[in-house]
PyMOL Python script that loads the backbone (N, CA, C, O; Angstrom):
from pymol import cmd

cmd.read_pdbstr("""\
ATOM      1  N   UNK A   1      -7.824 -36.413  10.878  1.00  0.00           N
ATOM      2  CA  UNK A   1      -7.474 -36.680   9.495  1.00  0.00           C
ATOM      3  C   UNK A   1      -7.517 -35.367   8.716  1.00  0.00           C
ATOM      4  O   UNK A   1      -8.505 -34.638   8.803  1.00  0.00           O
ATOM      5  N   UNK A   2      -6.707 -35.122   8.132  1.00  0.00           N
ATOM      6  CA  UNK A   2      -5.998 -33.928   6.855  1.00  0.00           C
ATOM      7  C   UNK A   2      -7.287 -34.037   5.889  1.00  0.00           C
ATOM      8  O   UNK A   2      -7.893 -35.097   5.728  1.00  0.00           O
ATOM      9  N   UNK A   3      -7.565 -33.067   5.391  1.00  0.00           N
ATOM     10  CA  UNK A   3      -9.150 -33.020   4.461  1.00  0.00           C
ATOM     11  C   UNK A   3      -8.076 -32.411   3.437  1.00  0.00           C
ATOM     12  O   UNK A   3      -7.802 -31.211   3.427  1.00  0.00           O
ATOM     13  N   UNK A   4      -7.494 -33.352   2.578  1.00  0.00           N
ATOM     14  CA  UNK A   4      -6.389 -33.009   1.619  1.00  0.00           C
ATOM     15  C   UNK A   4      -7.341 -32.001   0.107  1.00  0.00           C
ATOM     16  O   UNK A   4      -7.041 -30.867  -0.264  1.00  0.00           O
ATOM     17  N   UNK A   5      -8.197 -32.672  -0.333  1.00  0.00           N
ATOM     18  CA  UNK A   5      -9.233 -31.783  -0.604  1.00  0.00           C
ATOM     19  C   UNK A   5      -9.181 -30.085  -0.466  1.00  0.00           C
ATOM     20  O   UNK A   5      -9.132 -29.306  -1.418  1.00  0.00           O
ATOM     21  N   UNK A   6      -9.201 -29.767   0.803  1.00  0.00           N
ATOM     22  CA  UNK A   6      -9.234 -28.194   1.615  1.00  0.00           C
ATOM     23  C   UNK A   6      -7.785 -27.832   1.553  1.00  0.00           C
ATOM     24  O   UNK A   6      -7.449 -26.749   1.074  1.00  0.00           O
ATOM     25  N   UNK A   7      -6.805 -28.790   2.068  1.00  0.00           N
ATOM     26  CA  UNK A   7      -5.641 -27.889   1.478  1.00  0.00           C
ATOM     27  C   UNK A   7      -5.443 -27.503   0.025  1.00  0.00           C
ATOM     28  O   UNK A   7      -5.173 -26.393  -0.433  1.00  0.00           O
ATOM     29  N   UNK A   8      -5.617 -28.545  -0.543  1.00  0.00           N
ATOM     30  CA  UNK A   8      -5.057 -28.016  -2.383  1.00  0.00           C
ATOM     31  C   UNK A   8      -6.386 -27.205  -2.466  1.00  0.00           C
ATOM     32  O   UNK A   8      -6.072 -26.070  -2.824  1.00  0.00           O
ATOM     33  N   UNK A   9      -7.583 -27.285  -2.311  1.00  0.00           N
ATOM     34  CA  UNK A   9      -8.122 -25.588  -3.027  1.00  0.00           C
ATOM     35  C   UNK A   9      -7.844 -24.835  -2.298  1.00  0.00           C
ATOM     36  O   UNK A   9      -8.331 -23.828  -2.813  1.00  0.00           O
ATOM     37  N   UNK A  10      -7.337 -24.489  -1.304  1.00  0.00           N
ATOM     38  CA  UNK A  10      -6.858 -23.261  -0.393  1.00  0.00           C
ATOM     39  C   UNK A  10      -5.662 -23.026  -0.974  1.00  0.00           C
ATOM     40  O   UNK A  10      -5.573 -21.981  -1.619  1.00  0.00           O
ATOM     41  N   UNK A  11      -4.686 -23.760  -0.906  1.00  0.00           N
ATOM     42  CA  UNK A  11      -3.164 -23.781  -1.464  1.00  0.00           C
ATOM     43  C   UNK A  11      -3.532 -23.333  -2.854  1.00  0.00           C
ATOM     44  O   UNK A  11      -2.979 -22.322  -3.287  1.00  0.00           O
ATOM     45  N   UNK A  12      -4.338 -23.927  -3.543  1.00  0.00           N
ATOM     46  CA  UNK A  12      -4.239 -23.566  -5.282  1.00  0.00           C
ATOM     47  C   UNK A  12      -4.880 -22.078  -5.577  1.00  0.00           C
ATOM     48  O   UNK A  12      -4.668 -21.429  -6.601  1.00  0.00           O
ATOM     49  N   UNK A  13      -5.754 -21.646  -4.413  1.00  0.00           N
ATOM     50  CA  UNK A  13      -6.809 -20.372  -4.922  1.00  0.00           C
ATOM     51  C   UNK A  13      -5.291 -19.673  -4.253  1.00  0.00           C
ATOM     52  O   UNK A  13      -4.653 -19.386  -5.266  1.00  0.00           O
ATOM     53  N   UNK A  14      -4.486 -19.297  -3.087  1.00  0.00           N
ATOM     54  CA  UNK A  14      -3.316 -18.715  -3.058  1.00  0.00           C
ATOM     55  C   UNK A  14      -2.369 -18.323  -4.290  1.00  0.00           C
ATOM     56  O   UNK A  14      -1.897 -17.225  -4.587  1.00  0.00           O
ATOM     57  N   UNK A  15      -2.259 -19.403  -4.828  1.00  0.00           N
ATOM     58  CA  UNK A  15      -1.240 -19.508  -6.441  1.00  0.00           C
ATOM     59  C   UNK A  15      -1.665 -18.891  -7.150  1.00  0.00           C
ATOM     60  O   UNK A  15      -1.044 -18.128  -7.890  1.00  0.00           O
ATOM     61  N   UNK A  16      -3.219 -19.109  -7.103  1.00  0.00           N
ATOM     62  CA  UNK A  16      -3.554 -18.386  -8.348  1.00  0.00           C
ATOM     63  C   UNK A  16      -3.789 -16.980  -8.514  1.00  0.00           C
ATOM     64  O   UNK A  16      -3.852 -16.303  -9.540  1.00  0.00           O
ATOM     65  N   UNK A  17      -3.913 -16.662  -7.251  1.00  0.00           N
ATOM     66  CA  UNK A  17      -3.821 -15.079  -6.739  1.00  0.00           C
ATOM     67  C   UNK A  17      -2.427 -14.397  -6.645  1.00  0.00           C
ATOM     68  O   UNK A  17      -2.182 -13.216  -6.894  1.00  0.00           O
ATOM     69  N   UNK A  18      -1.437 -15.500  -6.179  1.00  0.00           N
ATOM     70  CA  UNK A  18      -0.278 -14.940  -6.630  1.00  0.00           C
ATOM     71  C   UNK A  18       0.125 -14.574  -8.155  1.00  0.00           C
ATOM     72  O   UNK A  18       0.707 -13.542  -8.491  1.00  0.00           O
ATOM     73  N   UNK A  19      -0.261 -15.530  -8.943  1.00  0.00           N
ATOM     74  CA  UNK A  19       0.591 -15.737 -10.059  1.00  0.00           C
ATOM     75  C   UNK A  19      -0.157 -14.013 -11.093  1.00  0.00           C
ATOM     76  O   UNK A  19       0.341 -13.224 -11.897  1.00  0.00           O
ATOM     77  N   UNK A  20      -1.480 -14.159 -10.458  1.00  0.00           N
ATOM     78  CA  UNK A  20      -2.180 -12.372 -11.072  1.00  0.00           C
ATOM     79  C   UNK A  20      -1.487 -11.934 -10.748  1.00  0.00           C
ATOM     80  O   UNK A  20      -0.679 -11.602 -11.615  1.00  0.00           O
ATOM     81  N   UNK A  21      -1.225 -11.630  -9.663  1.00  0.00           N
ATOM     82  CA  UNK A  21      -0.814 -10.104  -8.893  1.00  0.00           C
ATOM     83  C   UNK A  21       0.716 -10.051  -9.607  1.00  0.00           C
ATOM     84  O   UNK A  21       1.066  -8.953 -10.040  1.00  0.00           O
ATOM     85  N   UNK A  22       1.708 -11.279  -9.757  1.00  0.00           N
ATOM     86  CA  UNK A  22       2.372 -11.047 -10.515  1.00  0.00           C
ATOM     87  C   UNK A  22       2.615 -10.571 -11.849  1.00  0.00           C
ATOM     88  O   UNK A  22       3.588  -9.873 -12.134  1.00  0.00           O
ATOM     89  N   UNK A  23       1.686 -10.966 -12.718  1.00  0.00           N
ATOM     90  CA  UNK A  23       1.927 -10.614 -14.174  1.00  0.00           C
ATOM     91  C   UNK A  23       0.778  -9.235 -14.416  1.00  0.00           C
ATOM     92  O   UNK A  23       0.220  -8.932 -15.470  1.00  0.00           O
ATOM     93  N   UNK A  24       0.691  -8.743 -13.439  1.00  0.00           N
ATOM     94  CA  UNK A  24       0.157  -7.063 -13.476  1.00  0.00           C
ATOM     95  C   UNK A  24       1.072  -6.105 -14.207  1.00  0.00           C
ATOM     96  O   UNK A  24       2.265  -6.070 -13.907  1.00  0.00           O
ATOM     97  N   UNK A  25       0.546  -5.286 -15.201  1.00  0.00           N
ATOM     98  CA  UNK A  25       1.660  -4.643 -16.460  1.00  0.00           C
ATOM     99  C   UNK A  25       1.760  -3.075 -15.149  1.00  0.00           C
ATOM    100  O   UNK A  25       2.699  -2.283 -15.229  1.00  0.00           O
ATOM    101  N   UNK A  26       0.773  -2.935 -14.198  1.00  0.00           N
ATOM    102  CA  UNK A  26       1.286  -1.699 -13.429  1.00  0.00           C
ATOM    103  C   UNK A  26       1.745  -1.762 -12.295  1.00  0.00           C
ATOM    104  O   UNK A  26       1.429  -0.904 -11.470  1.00  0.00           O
ATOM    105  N   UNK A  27       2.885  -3.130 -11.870  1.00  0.00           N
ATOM    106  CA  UNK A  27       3.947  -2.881 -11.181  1.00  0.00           C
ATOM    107  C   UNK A  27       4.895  -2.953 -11.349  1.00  0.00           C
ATOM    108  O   UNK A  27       5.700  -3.074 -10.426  1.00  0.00           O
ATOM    109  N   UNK A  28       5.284  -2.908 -12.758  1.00  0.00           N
ATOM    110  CA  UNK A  28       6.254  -2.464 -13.183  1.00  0.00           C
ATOM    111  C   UNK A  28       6.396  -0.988 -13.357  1.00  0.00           C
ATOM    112  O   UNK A  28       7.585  -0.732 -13.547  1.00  0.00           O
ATOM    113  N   UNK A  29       5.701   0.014 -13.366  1.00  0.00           N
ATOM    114  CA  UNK A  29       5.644   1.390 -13.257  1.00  0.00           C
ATOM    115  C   UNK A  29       5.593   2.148 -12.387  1.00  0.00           C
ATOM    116  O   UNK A  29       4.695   2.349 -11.569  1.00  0.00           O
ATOM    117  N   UNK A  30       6.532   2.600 -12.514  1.00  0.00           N
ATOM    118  CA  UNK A  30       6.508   3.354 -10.825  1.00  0.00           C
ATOM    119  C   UNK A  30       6.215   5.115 -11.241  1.00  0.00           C
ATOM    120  O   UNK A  30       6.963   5.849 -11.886  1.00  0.00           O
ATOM    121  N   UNK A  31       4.714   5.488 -10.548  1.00  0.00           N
ATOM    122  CA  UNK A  31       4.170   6.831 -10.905  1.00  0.00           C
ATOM    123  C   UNK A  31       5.092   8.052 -10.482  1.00  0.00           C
ATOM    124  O   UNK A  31       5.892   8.130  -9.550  1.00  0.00           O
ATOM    125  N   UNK A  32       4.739   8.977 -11.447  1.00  0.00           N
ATOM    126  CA  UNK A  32       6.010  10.469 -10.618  1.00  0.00           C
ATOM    127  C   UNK A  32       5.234  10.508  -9.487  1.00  0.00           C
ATOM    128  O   UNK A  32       4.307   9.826  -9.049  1.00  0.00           O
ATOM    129  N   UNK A  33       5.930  11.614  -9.070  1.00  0.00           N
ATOM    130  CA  UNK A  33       5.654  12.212  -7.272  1.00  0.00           C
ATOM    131  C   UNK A  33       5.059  13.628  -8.151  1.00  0.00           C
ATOM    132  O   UNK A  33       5.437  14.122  -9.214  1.00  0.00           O
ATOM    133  N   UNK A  34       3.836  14.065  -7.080  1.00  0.00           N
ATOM    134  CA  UNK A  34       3.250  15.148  -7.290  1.00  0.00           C
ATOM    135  C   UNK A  34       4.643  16.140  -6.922  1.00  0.00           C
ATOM    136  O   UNK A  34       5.516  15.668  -6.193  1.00  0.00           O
ATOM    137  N   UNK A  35       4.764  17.401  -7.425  1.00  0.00           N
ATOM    138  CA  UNK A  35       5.722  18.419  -7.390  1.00  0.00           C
ATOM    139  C   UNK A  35       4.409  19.039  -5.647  1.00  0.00           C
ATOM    140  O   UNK A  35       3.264  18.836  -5.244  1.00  0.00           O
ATOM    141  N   UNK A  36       5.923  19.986  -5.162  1.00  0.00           N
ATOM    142  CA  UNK A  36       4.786  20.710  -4.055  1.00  0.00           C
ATOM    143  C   UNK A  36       4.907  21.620  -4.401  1.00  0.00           C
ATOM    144  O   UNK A  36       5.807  22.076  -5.106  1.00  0.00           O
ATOM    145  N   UNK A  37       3.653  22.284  -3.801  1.00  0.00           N
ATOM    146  CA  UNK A  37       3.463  23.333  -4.715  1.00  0.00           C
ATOM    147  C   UNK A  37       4.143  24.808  -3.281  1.00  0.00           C
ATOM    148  O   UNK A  37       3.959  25.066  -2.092  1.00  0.00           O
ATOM    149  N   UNK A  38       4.926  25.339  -4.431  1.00  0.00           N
ATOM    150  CA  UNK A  38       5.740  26.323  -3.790  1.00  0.00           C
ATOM    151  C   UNK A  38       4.747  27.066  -2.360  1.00  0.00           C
ATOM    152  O   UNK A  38       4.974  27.071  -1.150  1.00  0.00           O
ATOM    153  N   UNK A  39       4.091  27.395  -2.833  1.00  0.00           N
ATOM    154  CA  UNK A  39       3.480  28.540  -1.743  1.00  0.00           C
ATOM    155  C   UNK A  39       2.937  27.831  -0.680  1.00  0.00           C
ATOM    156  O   UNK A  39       2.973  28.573   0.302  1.00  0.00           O
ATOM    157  N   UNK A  40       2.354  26.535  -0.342  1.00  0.00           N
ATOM    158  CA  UNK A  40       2.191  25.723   0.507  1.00  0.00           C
ATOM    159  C   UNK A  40       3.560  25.380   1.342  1.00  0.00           C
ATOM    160  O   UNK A  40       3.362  25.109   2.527  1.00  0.00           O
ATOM    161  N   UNK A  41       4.827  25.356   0.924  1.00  0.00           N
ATOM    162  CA  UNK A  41       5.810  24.670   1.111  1.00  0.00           C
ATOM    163  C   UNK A  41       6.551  25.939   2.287  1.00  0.00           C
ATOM    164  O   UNK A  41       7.171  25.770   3.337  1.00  0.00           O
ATOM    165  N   UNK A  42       6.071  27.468   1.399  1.00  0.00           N
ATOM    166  CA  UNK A  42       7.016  28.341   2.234  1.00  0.00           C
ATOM    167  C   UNK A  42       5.890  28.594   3.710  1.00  0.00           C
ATOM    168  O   UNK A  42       6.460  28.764   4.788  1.00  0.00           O
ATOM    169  N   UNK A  43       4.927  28.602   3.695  1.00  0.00           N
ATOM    170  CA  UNK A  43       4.408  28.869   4.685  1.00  0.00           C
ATOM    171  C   UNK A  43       3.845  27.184   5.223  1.00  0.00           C
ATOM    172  O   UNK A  43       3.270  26.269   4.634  1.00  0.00           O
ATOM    173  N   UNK A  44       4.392  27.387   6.731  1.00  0.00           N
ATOM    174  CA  UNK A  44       3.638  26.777   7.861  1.00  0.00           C
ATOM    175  C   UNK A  44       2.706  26.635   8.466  1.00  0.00           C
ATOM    176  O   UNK A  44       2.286  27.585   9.126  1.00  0.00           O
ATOM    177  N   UNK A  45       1.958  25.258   8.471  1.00  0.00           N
ATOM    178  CA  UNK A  45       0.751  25.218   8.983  1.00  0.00           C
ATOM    179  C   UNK A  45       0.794  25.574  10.629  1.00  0.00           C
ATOM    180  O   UNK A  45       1.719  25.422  11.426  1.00  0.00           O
ATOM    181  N   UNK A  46      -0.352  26.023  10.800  1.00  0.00           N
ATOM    182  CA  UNK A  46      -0.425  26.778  12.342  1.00  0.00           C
ATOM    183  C   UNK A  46      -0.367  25.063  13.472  1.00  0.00           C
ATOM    184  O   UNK A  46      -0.697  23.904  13.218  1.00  0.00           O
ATOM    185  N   UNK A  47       0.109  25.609  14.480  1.00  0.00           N
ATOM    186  CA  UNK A  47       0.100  24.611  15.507  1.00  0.00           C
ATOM    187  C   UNK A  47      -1.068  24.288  15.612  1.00  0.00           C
ATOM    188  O   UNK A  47      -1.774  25.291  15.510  1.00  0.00           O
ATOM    189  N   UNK A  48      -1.798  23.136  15.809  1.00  0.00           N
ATOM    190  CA  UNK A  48      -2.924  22.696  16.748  1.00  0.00           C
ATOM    191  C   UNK A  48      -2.864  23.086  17.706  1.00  0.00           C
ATOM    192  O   UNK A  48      -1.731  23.380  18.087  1.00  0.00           O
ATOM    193  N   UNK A  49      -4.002  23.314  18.634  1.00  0.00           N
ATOM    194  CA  UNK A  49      -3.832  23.440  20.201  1.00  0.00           C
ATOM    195  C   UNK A  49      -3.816  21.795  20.555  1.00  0.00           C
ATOM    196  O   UNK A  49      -2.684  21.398  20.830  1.00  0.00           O
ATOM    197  N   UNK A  50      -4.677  20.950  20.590  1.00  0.00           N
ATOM    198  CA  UNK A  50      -4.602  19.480  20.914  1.00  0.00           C
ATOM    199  C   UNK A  50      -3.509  18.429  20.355  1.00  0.00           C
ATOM    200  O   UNK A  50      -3.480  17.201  20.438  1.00  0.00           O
ATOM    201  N   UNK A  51      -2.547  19.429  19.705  1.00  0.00           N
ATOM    202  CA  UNK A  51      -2.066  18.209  19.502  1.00  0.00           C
ATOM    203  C   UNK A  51      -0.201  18.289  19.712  1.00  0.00           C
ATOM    204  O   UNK A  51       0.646  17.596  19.149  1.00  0.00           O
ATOM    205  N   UNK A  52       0.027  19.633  20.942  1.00  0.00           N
ATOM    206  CA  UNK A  52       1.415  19.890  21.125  1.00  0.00           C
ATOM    207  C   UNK A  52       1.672  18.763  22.492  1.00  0.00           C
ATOM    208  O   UNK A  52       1.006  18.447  23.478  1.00  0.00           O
ATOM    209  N   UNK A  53       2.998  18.384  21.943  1.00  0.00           N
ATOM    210  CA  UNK A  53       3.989  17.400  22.802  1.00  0.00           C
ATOM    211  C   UNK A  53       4.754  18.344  23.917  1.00  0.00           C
ATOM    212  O   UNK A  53       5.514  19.299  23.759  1.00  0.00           O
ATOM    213  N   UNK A  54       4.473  17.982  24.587  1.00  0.00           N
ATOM    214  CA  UNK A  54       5.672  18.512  26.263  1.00  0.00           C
ATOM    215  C   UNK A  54       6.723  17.773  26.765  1.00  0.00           C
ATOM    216  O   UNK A  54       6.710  16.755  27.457  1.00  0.00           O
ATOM    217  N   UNK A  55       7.462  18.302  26.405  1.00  0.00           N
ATOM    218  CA  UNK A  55       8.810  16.997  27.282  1.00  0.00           C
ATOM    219  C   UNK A  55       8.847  17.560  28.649  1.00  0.00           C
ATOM    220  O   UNK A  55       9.561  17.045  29.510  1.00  0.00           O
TER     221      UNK A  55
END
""", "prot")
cmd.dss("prot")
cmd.show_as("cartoon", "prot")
cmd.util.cbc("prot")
cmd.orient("prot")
């Protein structure tokens, strides 16, 4: 037998977690992207030793 009880508060605590996460005012905002920063960008990080691929 269905413990109808356990579905609707399971089903209803779902909804109600949906219906927050929906009316959140910060997903509607989508944050800038950090800029990179030049001097990081022109130079290359050194190889690992543990971590080169061999074909």
């Amino acid at each position: 037998m269905v413990d109808y009880f356990a579905l609707a508060l399971s089903h209803g605590l779902l909804i109600l977690a949906i219906w927050h996460l929906l009316w959140r005012a910060d997903l509607d905002e989508d944050p800038a992207a950090p800029e990179p920063d030049a001097a990081a960008a022109a130079e290359p990080e050194p190889a690992k030793p543990g971590l080169r691929i061999r074909a």
